[in-house]
N, C-alpha and C positions, 0 to 999 in steps of 0.2 A: 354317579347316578344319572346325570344329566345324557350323557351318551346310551347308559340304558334304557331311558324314557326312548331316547329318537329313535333308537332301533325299534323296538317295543310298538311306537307309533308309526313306522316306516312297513313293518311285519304285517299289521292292519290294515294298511292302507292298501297293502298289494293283495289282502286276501276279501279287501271290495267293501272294508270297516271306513268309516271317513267320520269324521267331527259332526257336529250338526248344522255348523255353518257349511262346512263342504259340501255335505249331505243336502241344506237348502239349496244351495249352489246351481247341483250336480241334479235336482230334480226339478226346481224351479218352485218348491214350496218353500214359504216362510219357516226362518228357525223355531218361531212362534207354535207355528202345526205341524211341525216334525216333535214336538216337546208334545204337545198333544195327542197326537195318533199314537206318541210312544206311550204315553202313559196308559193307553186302549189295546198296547201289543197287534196294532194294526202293523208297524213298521215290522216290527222285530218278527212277527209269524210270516210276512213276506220276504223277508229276508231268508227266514229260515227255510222255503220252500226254494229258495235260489235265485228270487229275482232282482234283479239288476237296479243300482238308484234311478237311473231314468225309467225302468218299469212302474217302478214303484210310484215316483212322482206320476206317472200318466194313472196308475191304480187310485192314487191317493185323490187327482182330478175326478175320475169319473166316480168314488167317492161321496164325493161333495158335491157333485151333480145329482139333483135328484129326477132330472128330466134325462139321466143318460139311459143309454142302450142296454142294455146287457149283453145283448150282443157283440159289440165292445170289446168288454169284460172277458167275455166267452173268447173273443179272436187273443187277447193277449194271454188268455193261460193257452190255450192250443199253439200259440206259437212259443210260450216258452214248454210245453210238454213236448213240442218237437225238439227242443233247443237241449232237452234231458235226454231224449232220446239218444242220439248223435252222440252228448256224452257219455254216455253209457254202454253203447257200439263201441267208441273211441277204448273205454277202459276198458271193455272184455277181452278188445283187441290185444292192449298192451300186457292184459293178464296171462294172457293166451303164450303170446311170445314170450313173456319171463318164466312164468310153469315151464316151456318144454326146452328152453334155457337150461333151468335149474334141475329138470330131467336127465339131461346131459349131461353136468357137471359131477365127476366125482367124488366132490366135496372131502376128499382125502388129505395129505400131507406135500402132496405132487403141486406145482405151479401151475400147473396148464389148467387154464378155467372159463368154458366157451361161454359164459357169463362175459367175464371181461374183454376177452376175444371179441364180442358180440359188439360190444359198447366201445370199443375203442374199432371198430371197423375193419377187423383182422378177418382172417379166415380161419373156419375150426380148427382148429388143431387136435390132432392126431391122438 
């Protein structure tokens, strides 16, 4: 069970979940108002729009400033709306290329499969 947790917890970590100590760590807030903000679904609705612990931690600052900018506020979602962007190019791309991939492919009983062809650096075959 123990090797299951660390995986389970290592899974997390690489998909940008971290502990709450980490998490204070990694943003520069107290475990204290990360337990806070979460109970307010401040953390967990910014997460859920994609942004990063050190975005978060700079959101959760300006925040609790109440002399801040909005403007700010305004520069960090516009640079992570570009940041979605790019990924969204990025995936169309890769959508693009595996569609006409799997356009290709005769998906019959035969070996040759310019899918795998593809990804292994070969050239189409025949």
């Amino acid at each position: 069970m123990c090797a299951r947790a660390a995986t389970e917890l290592a899974d997390a970590e690489e998909r940008g979940c971290h502990s709450i100590g980490r998490a204070a760590e990694l943003s520069g807030v107290t475990a204290k108002m990360i337990r806070r903000y979460e109970s307010l679904d401040l953390i967990r609705r910014a997460r859920g729009l994609g942004f990063a612990i050190d975005e978060i931690g700079s959101l959760l600052s300006l925040w609790q400033n109440e002399r801040r900018a909005s403007k700010e506020v305004k520069r960090l979602a516009l640079k992570h709306v570009a940041e979605l962007d790019s990924k969204i190019e990025e995936l169309q791309s890769m959508r693009g290329v595996l569609a006409d991939l799997a356009a290709h492919c005769r998906g019959d009983a035969r070996p040759e499969c310019p899918i795998l062809d593809d990804l292994g650096g070969l050239p189409p075959s025949e």
